[in-house]
C-alpha positions as CSV (number, residue, x, y, z in Angstrom):
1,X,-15.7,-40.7,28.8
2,X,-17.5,-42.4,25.7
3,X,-18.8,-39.5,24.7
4,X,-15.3,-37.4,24.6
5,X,-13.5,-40.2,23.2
6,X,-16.1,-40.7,19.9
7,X,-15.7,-37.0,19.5
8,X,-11.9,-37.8,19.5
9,X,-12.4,-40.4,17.1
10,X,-14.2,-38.0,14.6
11,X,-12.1,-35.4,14.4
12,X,-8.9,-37.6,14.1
13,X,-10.6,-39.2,11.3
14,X,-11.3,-35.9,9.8
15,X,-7.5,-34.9,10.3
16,X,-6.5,-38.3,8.5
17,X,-8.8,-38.1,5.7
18,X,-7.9,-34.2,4.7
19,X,-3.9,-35.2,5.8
20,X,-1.1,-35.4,3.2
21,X,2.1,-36.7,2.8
22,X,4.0,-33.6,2.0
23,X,7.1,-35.9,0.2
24,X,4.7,-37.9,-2.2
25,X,5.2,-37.0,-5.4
26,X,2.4,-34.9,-7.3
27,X,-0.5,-35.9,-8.9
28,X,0.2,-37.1,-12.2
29,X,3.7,-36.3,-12.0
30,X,2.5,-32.6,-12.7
31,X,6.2,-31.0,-11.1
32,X,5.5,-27.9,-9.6
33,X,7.7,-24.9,-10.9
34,X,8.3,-21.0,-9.8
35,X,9.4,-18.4,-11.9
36,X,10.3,-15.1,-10.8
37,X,11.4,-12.1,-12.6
38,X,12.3,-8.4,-11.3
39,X,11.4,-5.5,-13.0
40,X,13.6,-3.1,-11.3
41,X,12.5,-3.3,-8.0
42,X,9.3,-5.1,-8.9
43,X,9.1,-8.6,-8.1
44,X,6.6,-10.7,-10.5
45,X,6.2,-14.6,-9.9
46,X,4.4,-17.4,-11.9
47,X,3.9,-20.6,-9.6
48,X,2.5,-23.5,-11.2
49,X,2.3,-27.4,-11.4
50,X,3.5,-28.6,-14.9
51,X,2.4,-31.3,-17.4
52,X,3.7,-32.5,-20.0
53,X,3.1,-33.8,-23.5
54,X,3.3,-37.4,-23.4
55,X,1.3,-37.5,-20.2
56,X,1.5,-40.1,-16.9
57,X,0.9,-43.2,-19.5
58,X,3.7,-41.9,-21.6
59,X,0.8,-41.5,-24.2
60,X,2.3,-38.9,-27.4
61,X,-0.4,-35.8,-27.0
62,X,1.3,-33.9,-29.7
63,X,-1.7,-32.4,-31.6
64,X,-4.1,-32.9,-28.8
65,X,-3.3,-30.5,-26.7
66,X,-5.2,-27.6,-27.5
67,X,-8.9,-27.8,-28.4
68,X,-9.1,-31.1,-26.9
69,X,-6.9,-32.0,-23.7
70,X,-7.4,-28.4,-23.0
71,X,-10.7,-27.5,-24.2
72,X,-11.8,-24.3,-26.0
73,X,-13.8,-22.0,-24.4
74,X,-15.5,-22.3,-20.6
75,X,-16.6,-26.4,-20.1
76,X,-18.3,-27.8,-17.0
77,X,-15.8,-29.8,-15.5
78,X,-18.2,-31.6,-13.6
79,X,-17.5,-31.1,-10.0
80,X,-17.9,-28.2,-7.8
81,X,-20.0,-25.5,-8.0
82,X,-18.6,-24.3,-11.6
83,X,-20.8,-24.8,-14.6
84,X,-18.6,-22.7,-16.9
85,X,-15.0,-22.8,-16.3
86,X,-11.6,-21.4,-17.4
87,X,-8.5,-23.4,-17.7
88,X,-6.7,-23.7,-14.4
89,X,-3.2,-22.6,-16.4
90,X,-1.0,-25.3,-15.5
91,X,-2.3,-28.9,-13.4
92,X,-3.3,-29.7,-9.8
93,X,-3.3,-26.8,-7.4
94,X,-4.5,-23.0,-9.1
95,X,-1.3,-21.3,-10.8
96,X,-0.5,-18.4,-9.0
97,X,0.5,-15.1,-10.0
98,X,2.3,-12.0,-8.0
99,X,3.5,-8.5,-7.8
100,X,4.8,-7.0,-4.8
101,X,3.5,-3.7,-6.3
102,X,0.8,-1.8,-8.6
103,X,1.3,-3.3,-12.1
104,X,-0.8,-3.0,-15.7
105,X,-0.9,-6.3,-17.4
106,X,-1.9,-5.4,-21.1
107,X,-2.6,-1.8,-20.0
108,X,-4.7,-2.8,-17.4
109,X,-4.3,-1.7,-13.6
110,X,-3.8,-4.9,-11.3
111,X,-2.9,-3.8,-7.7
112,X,-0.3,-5.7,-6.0
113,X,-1.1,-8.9,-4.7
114,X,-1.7,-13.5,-5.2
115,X,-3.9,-14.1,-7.6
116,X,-5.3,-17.1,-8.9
117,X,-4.2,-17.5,-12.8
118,X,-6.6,-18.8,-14.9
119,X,-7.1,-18.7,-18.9
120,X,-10.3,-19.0,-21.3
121,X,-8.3,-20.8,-24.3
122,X,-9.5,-19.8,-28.1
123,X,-8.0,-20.7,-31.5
124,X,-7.3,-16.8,-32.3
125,X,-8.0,-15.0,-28.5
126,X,-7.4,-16.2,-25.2
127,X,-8.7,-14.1,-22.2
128,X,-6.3,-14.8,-18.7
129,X,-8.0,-13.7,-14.9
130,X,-6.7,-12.7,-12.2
131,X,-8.9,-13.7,-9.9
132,X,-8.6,-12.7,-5.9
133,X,-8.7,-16.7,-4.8
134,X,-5.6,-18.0,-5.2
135,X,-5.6,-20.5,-2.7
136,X,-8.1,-23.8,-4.5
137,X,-7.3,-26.6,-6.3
138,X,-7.9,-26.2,-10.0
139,X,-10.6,-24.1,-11.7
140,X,-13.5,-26.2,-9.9
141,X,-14.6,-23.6,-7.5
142,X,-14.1,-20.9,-10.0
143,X,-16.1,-17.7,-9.3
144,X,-16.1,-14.9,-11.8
145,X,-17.3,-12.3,-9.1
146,X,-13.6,-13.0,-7.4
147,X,-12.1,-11.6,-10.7
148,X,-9.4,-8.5,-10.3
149,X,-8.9,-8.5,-14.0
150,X,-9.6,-10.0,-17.3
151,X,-7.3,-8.8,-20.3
152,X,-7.4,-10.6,-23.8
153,X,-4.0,-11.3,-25.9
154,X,-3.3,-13.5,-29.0
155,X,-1.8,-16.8,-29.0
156,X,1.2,-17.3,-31.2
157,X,3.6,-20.5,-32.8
158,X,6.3,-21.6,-30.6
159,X,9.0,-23.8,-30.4
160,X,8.5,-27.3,-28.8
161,X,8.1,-27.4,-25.4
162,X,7.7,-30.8,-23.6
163,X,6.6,-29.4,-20.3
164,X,4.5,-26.5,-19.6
165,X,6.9,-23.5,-19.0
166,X,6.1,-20.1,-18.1
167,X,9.4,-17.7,-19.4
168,X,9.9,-14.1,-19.1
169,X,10.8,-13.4,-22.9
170,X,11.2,-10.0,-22.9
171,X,12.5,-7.5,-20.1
172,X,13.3,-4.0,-19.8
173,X,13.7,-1.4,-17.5
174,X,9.6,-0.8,-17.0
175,X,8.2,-3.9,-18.3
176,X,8.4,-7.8,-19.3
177,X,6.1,-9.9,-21.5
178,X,6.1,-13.3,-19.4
179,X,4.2,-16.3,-21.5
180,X,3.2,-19.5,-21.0
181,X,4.6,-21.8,-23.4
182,X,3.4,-25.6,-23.8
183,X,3.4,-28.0,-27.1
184,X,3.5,-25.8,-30.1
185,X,1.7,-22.6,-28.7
186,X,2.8,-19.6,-26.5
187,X,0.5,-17.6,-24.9
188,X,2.1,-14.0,-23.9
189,X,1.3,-11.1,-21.8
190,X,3.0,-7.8,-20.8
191,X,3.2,-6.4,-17.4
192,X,4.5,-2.7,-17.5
193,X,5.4,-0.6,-14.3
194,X,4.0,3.3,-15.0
195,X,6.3,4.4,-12.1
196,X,9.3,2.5,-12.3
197,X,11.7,5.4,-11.3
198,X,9.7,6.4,-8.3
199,X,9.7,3.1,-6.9
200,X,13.8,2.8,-7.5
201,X,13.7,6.6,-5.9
202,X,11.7,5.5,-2.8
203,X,13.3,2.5,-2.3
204,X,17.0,4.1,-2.7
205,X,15.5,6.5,0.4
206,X,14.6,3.3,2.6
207,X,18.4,2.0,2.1
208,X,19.7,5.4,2.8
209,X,18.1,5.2,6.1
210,X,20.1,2.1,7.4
211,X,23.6,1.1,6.9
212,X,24.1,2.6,3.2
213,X,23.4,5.7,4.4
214,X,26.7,5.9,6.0
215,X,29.0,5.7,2.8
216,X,29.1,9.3,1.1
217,X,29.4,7.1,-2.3
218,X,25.7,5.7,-1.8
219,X,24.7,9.7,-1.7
220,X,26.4,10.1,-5.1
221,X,24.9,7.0,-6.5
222,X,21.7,8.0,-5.5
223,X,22.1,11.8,-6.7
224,X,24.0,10.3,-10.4
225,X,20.5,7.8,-10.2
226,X,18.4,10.7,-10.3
227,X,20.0,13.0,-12.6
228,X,19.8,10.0,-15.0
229,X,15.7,9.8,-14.5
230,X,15.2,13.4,-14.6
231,X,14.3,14.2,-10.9
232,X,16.5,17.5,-10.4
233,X,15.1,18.2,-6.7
234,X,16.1,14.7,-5.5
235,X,19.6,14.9,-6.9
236,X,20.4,17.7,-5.6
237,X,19.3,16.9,-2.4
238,X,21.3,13.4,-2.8
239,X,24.1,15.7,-4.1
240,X,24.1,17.9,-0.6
241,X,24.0,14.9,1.6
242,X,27.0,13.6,-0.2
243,X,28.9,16.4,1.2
244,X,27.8,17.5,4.6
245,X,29.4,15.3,7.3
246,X,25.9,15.0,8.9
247,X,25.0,12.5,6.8
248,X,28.5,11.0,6.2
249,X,29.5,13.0,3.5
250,X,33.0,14.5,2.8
251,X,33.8,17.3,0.6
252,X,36.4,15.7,-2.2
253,X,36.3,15.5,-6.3
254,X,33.8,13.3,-6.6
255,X,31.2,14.8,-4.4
256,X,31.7,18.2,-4.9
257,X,31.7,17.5,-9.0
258,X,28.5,15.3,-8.4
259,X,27.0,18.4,-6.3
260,X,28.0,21.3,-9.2
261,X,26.1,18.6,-11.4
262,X,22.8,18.4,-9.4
263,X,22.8,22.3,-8.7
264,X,22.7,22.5,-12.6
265,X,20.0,20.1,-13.4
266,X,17.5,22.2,-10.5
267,X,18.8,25.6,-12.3
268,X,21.2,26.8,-10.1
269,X,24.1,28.0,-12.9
270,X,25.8,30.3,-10.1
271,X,25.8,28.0,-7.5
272,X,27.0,24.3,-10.1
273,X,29.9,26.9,-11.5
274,X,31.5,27.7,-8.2
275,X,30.8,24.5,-6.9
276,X,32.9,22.8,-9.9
277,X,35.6,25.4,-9.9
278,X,36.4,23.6,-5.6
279,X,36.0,20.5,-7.2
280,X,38.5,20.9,-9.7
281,X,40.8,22.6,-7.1
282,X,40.5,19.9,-4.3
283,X,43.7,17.9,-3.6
284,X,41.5,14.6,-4.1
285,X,41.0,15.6,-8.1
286,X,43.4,13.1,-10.0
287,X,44.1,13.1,-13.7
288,X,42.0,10.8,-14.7
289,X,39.5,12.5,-12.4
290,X,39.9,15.7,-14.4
291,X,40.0,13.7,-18.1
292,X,36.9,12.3,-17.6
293,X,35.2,15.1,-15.9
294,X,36.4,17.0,-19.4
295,X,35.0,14.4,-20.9
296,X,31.8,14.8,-19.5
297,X,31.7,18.6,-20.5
298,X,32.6,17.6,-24.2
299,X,29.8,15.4,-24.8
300,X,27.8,18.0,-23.2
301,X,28.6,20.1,-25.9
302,X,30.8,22.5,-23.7
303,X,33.8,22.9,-25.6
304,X,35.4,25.7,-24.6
305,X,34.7,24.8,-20.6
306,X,36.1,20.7,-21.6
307,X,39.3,22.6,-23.4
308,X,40.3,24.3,-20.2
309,X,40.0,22.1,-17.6
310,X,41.8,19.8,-20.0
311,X,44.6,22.7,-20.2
312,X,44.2,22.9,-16.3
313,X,45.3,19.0,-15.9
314,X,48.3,19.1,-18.3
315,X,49.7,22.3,-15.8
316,X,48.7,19.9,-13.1
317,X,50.0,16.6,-14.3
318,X,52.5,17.2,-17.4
319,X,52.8,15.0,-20.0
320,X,50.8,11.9,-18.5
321,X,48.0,9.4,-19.9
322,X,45.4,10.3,-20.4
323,X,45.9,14.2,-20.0
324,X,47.2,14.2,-23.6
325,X,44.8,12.1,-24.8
326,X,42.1,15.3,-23.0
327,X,44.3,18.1,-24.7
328,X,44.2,16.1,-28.2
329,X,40.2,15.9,-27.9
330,X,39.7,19.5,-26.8
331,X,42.1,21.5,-29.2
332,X,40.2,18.8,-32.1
333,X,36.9,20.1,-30.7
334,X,38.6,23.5,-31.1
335,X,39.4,23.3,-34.6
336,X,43.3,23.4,-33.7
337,X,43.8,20.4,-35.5
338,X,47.8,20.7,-35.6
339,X,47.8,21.0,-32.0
340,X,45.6,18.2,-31.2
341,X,47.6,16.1,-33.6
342,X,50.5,16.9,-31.5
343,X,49.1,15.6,-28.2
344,X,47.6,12.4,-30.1
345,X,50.8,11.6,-30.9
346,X,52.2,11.9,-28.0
347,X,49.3,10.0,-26.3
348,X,49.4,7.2,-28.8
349,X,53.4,6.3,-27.9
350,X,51.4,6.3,-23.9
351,X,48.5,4.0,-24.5
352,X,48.1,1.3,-22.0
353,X,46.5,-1.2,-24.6
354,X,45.7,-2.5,-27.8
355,X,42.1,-0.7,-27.8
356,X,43.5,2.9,-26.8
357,X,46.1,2.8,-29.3
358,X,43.7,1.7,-32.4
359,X,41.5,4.4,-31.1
360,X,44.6,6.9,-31.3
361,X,45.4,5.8,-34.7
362,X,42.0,6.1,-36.3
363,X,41.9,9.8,-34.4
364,X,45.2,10.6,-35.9
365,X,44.1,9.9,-39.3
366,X,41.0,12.0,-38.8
367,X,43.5,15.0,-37.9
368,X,46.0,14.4,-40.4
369,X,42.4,14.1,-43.1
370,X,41.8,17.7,-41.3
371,X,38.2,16.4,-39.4
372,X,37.5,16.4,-35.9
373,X,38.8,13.2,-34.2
374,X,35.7,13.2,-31.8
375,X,33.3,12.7,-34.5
């Protein structure tokens, strides 16, 4: 019984002395912070503890930072097994960085994953690691063999910044320069995504296999997605979902007009023109339906295709916004200026608003100067 009750003692000793207080504050007021930003469907966080300036003591460190507070160069922090160590990026526990998928930071593959964030600070270069521990306190256990990826990048001027702050300043469709920002410095890096429309492509099929999947517009959003990222075969097969009641499609304008567009982009001419010939026909085509789908064709360059189905709505609908405003655009397109200064005319005494009747008048004047009102 003595001898079960010291081994009780130890280990409840050991649980006190490695225990925390998770509500205490953190050491040296050093507030942790989390940024995350999306690139497309790629998720890339910063987590970090941040100090600031003036320090705990209040103490001004304007001028000290960098160099000094933050030394140059690997030091020897003087615990732990690290002689030469990087900068922990931030206080306390290691900054962290993730990507839920395959990234290049600085043109360099990092595969998607927690990695420790560390930086070797320079007056003109600084190199940052990823390293594959992300889990110890600070850079005192630091171990270059654990390293996924060094890249170097310059430090530039920055406006104040009291606390350390990690901000995505710049973001775009397949990349975003995140950089750590602190006193008068900034320290930026760029994380670009190689295969950003594959990932949207694979993820859009994952969604189509649950609840989305059952709304024929999802199939045309998908199908317009990848028309607009140039991948023909998955449009169209996007497109023919749409409209086969299998996979909760329906057969009206929209679908059959996004359909005739896919079957164009994989090559299929026959196919798209009989295709958009039903859509134009179908009961569900309104005016504006047919306008815009005119539209469409004239920006295509298809003049003479826009000018009929614009001539096919005014049989259709007489004398209604906007298929006036479609037969001014297409006899302009035409050359027939007089005509299509006849139907601007008439359009302009339709216009809904303020914007669509100053966009009337500056096409009139065009016609009336004898120039194309599209241009």
């Amino acid at each position: 019984m003595r001898r079960i009750s010291l081994v009780l003692a130890v280990v409840l000793c050991a649980a006190t002395a490695g225990a925390q207080i998770l509500s205490v504050p953190p050491s040296g007021d050093n507030q942790r912070a989390t940024v995350t930003q999306y690139i497309g469907v790629v998720g890339v966080t910063v987590d970090y503890h941040s100090p600031d300036v003036h320090g705990p003591d209040g103490k001004d460190r304007r001028g000290k930072i960098w160099g000094e507070l933050v030394p140059y160069g690997l030091v020897d922090l003087g615990f732990g097994p690290c002689k030469e160590c990087p900068w922990r990026a931030g206080a306390n526990e290691n900054s962290t960085f993730s990507v839920t998928h395959d990234v290049k930071v600085e043109g360099q593959p990092l595969p998607a994953g927690h990695y420790g964030l560390h930086m070797i600070p320079g007056k003109d270069e600084w190199t940052i690691i990823f390293s594959k521990n992300s889990t110890s306190w600070g850079s005192y256990t630091y171990d270059p063999k654990e390293d996924a990826l060094r890249v170097t990048v310059k430090p530039a001027q920055s406006e104040y910044h009291e606390w350390l702050t990690y901000e995505f300043t710049d973001r775009r469709p397949d990349k975003a320069t995140v950089a750590l920002k602190w006193e008068d410095l900034q320290v930026p890096f760029t994380i670009t995504v190689d295969n950003i429309a594959d990932l949207h492509l694979a993820a859009i099929r994952e969604e189509l296999r649950n609840d989305y999947g059952f709304a024929w517009a999802n199939w045309v959003s998908a199908a317009n997605y990848a028309m607009r990222v140039k991948h023909p075969n998955d449009a169209l097969e996007f497109a023919e979902k749409a409209v086969n009641p299998r996979f909760s499609g329906i057969e009206n304008f929209q679908t059959l007009n996004t359909l005739a567009a896919a079957q164009e982009a994989a090559g299929k001419v026959a196919e798209s023109k009989a295709t958009r010939e039903k859509a134009y026909a179908h009961q569900t085509a309104t005016a504006a339906d047919l306008h815009m789908a005119g539209r469409q064709l004239l920006n295509q360059g298809k003049k003479e295709e826009a000018l009929k189905l614009w001539e096919l709505n005014a049989k259709r609908n007489p004398n209604m916004w906007p298929v006036n405003v479609g037969l001014a655009r297409g006899y302009s397109a035409a050359g027939r200026y007089k005509d299509a200064l006849k139907y601007a005319k008439l359009a302009l005494a339709q216009a809904p608003d303020e914007d669509n009747k100053k966009t009337l008048t500056e096409g009139i004047a065009k016609l009336e100067a004898g120039k194309d009102m599209n241009q």
